[in-house]
N, C-alpha and C positions, 0 to 999 in steps of 0.2 A: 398369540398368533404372530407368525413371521411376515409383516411387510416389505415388501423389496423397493429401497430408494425412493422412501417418502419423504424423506428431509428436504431432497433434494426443491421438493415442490415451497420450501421455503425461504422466504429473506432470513440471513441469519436473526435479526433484532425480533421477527415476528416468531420464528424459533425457540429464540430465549424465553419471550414470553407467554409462550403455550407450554411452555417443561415447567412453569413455577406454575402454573395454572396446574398442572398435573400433580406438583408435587404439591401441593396445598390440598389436596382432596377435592378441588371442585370439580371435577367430570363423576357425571353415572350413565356407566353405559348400560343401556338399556335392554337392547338385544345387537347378538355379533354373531357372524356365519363366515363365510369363505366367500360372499358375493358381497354381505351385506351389513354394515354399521350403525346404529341410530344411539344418538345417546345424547346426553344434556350437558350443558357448561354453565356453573355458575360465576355471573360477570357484572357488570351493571345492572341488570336484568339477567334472568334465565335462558339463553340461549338453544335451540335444539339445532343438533348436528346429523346429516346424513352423509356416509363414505359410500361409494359404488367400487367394491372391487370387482377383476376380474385376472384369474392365472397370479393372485397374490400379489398383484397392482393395484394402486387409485387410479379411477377412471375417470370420477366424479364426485364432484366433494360439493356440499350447501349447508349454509348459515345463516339463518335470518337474522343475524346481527347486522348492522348500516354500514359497519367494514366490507363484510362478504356482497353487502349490496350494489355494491360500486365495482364487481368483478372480481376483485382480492381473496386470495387465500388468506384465512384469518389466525389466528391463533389460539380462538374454538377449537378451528379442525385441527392443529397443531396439538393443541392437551388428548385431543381424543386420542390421534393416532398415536401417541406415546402413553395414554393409558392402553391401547388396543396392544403395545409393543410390549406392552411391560414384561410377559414371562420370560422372554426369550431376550431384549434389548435391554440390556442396564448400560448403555454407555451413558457419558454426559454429555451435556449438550458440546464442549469443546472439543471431545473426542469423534462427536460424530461429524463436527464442521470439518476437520483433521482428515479423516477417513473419506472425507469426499471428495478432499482439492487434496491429497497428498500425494497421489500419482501422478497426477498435472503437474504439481508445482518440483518433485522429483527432477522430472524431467525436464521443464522451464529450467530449474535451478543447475542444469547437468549442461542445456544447449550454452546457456548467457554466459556459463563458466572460461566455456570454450571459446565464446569471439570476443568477450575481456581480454583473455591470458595471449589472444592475437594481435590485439592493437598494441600500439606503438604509448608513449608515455604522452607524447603531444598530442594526437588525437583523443587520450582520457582524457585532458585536462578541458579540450574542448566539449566534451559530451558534457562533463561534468557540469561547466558553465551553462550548456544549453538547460540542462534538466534541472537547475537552479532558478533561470531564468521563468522557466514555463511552470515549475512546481512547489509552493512555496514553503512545505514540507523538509524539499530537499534543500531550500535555501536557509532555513532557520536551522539544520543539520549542519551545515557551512560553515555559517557566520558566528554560531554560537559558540564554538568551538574554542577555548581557553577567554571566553567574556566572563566577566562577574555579573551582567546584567545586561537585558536585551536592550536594542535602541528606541525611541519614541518612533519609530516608524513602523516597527513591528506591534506595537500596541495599538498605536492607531488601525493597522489592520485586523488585529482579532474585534478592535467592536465595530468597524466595518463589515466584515463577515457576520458576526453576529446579526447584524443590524439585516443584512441581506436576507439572512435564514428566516428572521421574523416577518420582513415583509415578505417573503415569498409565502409563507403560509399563512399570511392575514386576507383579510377579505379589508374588501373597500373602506372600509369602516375600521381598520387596524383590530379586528376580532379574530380568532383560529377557533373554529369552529369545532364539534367533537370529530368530526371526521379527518379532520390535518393533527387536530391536535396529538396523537399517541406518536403521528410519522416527525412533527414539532419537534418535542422532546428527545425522539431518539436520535434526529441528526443534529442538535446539539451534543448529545454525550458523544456521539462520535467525533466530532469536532471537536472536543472538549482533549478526549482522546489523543488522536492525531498530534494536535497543537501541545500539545503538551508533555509528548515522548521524549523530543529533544531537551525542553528543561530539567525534566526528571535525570537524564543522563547527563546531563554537564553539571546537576546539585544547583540550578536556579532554583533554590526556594521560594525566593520570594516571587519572582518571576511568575512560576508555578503556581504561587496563590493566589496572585491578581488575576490569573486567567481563570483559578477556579471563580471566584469573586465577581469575575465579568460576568461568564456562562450564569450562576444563580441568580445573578440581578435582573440580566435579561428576561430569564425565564419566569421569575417572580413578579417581573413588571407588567408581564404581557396579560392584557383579557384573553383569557382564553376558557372551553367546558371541558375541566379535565374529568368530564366523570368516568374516565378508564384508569386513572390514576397514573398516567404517565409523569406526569410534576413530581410525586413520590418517589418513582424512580431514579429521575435526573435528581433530585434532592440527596438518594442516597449514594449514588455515582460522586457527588460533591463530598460529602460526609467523609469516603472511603479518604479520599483526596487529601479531604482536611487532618486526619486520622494521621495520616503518614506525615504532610508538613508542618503543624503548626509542631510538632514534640521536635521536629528536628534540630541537630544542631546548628545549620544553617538560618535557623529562623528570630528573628526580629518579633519574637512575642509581645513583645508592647505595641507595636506599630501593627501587628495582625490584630489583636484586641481591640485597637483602634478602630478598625477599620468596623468588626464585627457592631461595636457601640453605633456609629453611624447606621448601619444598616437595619439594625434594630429601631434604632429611631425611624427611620426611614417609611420600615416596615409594621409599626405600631399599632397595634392593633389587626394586623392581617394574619392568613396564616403562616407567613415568613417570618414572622416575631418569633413564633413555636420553635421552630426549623434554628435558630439564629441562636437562641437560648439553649438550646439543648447542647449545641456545640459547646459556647461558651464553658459549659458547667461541667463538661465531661470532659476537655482537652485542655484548658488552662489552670494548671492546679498548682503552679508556682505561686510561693506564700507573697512575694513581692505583689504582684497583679490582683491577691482579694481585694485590697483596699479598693482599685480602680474598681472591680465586678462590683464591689458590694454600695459603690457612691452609685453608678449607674441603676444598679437595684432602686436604688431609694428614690431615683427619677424616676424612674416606671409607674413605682408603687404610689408614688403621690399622685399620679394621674388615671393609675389602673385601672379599667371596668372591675367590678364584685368577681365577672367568670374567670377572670385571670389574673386577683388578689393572692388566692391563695394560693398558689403555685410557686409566684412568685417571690409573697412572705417566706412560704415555709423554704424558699431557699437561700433568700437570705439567712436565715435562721443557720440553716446546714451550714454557711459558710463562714458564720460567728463560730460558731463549734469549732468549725476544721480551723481558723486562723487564734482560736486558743481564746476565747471571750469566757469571761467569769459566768460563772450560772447565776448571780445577780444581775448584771447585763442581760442576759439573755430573756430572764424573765421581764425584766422592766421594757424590752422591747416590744415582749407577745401581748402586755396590757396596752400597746398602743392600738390596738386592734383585737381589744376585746368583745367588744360588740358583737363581733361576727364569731359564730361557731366551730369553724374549722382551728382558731388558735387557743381554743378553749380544750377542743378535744386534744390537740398538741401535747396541751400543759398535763391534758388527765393521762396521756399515755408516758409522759414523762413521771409521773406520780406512780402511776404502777408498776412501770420499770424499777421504779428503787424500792416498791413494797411500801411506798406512805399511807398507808390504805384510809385512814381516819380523812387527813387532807385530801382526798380524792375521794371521795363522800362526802366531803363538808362543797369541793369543787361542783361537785354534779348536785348538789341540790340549788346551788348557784346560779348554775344552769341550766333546771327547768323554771326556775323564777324569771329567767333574763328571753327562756323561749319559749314560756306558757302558752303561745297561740299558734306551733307549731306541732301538730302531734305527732307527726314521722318523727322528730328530734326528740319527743318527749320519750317515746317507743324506745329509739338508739338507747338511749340514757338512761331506760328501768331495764333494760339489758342487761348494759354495763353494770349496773350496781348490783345485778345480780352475780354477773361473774366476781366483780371484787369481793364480794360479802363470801363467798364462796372458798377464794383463794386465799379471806383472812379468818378463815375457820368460825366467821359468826352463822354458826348452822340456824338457829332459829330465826333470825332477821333473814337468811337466806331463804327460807322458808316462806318467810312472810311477803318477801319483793316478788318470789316467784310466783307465788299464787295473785299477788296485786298485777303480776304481768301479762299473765294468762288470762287472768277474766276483764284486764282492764284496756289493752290494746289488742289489733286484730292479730289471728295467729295463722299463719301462711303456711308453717309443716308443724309437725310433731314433734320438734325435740323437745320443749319447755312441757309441756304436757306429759309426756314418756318420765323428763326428770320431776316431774310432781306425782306421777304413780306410785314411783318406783321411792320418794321419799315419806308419803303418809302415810298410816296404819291400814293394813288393809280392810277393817271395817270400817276406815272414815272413805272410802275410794267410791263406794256405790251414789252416795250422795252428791259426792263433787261431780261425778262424771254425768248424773242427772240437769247440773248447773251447767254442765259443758254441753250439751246437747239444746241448750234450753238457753244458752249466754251469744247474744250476738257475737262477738267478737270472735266466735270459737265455730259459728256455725258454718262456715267454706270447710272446715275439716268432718265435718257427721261423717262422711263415710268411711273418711282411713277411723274414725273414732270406733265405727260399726264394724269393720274389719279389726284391726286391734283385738277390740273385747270379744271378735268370733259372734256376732251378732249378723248374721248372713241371712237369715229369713228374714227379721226388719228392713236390711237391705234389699231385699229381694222383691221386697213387697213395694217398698217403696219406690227404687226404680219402675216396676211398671205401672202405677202411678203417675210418675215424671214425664213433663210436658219436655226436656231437656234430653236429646235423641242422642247426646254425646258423654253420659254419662257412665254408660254399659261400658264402651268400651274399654276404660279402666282397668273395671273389676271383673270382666269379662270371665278372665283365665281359673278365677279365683271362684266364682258363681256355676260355671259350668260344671264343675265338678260334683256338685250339690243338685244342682236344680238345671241337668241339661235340657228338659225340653221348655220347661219356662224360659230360657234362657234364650234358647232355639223360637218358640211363639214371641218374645218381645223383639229380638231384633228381626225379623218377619216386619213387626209393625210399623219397625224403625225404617226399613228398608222400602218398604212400601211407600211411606209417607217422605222422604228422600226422594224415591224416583219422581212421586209428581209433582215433587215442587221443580225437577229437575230442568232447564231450558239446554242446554249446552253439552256438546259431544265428550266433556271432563269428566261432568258430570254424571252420564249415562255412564262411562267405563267405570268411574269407580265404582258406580253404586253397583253394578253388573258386577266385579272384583268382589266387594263385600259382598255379594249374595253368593258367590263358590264358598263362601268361610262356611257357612253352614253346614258345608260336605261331612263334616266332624262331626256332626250331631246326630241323634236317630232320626232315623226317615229325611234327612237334612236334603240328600238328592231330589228326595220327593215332594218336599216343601219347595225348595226353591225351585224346580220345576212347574210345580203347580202357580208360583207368585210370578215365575217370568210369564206363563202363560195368561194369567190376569193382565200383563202389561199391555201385552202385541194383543188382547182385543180393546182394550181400555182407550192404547195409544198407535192404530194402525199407519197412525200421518207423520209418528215420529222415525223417521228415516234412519237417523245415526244412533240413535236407539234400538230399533229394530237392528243393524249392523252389527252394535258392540253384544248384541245377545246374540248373531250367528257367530261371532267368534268366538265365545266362551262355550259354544258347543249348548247354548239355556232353550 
């Protein structure tokens, strides 16, 4: 569907962030016409969106998100109107902001050419001064020009500015609440932006970095509810930043590492630690600087919570490796945090990489001794020993772990089961599969078990039986084929007993949706006719009830 000048109804940043909302798959539009749009956004919550077109215009747009509450076009309606655009509009979002000020700024750029190229060389020099004086953009364009480094007066201004932007959107109490907070974050990156074009063009690196370094600490410091994820954004606006300067030749990597260690401390424990670590590991890979990364590791990790040991084990570990540490070292380091299981599994995935297969069997018995009171771990680890017995060709120990696995932990899908079919005799198979029906551990599966072995009338039987109204739908597809009017009288039952527990207009539509499915069955029309009819004299007082069954035509 071809919209005409619907961007326009947007700030560019609110823009940006309804086209990633689009390109992520979270809109479903629901129903679209020539007048009319309704569709969904998933966001913090599920959002529902309404467009009023009229002559292939927006007329009226609503969101019951707290953005759109406040009067604001949101970025809901933004993902919708660029899913509603998608056949026909594949621009990007920079082509479309282009295509809208490109005539404008044509002709802005054609008039100013012309009363430039009139003034006199004294009179530029005076504009110039003035627009310096009033624009601080155009004064750091100025002054930076052949410096190797800005002045202490220009710093002090960016965290004065900064400092401005925060209290403007703090409440009494130095809080940004969810409502400033997405508009917070964006008018720092643009700040971040702006401030930072002239560094990038004269090659202040380091210049460059402290104002990245400024912008994140501010925004890291501040209480704020980011539950729109705007902090994620600004986080990755930084990242981009960091990306380009610390590799540069211009850069002072010891003194940015520096700076990086501080913050990390700083941020200890927060989610800026995450944020701060991930740089480090991925942009400082100069062999001089492991030793610094990996002494600062060793701080972390002697004070580290359990949730955030092993992340940061296992990278100390990676960066023994990358700065060339004997595989003696390395192991003597993973026994200092043996206790815990994740440097256990390390060592066993190290084992199977080289093929030790015996030592990684001798390891995981180890290690259900050390985690006997843990049975998820125990579960992992008769897995494992299944796959290695496997890939060291001991078929009958293979054999034996798999069957100890399958009847001894619980089993969530079919594969372990399928490869113990497919590996016994097939007269020992009737027996086992009696144990499998009959073995705790195995009974979440009875049904794919009773499908599997083509055992459909047990199934069938037993479903209508089952007090469990969510079961059918499953095996639905697979039932009907056999037994469509059973199939057709149990969900009848199911549908019935659905509606009256039903209180809520959600609830009436679906259950009203699932009773059309019956259309497919024989006499399915006639059925569900006759069961809406039971409703409207059952429930004459349920209003939006009675409604979603004139709309289905019930």
């Amino acid at each position: 569907m071809k919209i005409a000048d619907w961007k326009k109804l947007f700030a560019p940043h609110i823009l940006f962030r309804g086209e990633e909302y689009y390109e992520s798959e979270l809109v479903e539009i629901e129903s679209i016409d020539e007048k009319f749009i309704e569709a969904s956004v998933e966001g913090t919550d599920t959002y529902s969106v309404e467009i009023v077109l009229k002559n292939g215009r927006v007329v009226r747009m609503d969101c019951d998100c707290p953005y759109a509450a406040d009067g604001n076009n949101c970025k809901h309606m933004a993902a919708v109107l660029f899913a509603a655009d998608e056949a026909e509009d594949s621009y990007s979002l920079s082509e479309c902001i282009i295509e809208q000020e490109s005539g404008k700024r044509e002709a802005e750029y054609s008039e100013i050419t012309q009363a430039v190229n009139a003034l006199s060389e004294e009179q530029l020099r005076a504009l110039l001064k003035e627009a310096a004086i009033k624009h601080s953009d155009v004064w750091d364009q100025i002054t930076l020009i052949g410096k190797t480094s800005v002045d202490p007066s220009v710093r002090n201004r960016w965290g004065a500015d900064l400092r401005e932007i925060t209290r403007s959107a703090s409440d009494r109490h130095g809080f940004i609440d969810y409502y400033h907070a997405d508009d917070y974050t964006t008018e720092l990156c643009d700040y971040l932006h702006e401030a930072i074009a002239p560094l990038m063009e004269n090659r202040l690196v380091m210049d460059a970095f402290d104002l990245v370094g400024m912008v994140f600490s501010e925004a890291l410091s501040q209480e704020m509810d980011d539950s729109d994820g705007g902090l994620g954004y600004l986080v990755s606006v930084c990242d981009e930043y960091w990306e380009d300067l610390i590799p540069s030749p211009e850069a002072d990597q010891a003194k940015m590492l520096d700076w990086f260690k501080a913050e990390i401390r700083r941020f200890s424990g927060d989610v800026g630690e995450d944020f701060l670590w991930q740089v480090v590991f991925e942009y400082f890979t100069e062999p001089d600087l492991l030793t610094n990364i990996i002494s600062l590791l060793d701080e972390r990790i002697k004070n580290a919570h359990d949730y955030a040991l092993e992340r940061l084990v296992k990278q100390r570990v990676a960066l023994m490796l990358q700065a060339g540490a004997a595989p003696a070292e390395v192991a003597a380091y993973r026994r200092q945090f043996w206790k815990y299981p994740f440097i256990r599994k390390q060592e066993l995935n190290s084992l199977e990489a080289e093929s030790r297969w015996q030592e990684a069997l001798e390891l995981l018995r180890e290690c259900e001794k050390l985690d006997a009171d843990d049975r998820y771990l125990l579960s992992e680890y008769s897995a494992r020993r299944i796959r290695i017995l496997k890939q060291s060709g001991q078929e009958e120990a293979w054999l034996g772990a798999l069957k100890q696995h399958v009847f001894g932990f619980p089993q969530r899908e079919m594969t372990y089961i399928s490869e113990l079919k497919e590996a016994v005799p097939a007269d020992q198979w009737p027996e086992l599969l009696q144990q499998l029906f009959q073995n705790e551990n195995t009974k979440g599966l009875r049904r794919e078990l009773q499908l599997s072995e083509g055992m459909l009338d047990e199934m069938m039987e037993e479903l209508e039986k089952s007090r469990n109204p969510y079961e059918l739908g499953k095996y639905e597809k697979v039932l009907r084929k056999v037994y469509p009017e059973r199939v057709r009288d149990l969900m009848l039952k199911q549908l019935d007993c659905q509606m009256r527990q039903a209180s809520e207009r959600s609830a009436y539509a679906k259950t009203v949706q699932d009773l059309k499915r019956l259309y497919g069955y024989p006499e399915g029309r006639k059925k569900a006719a006759e069961l809406a009819a039971a409703w409207r004299r059952d429930f004459p007082r349920r209003s939006a009830m009675l409604d979603e069954l004139k709309k289905a035509k019930l």
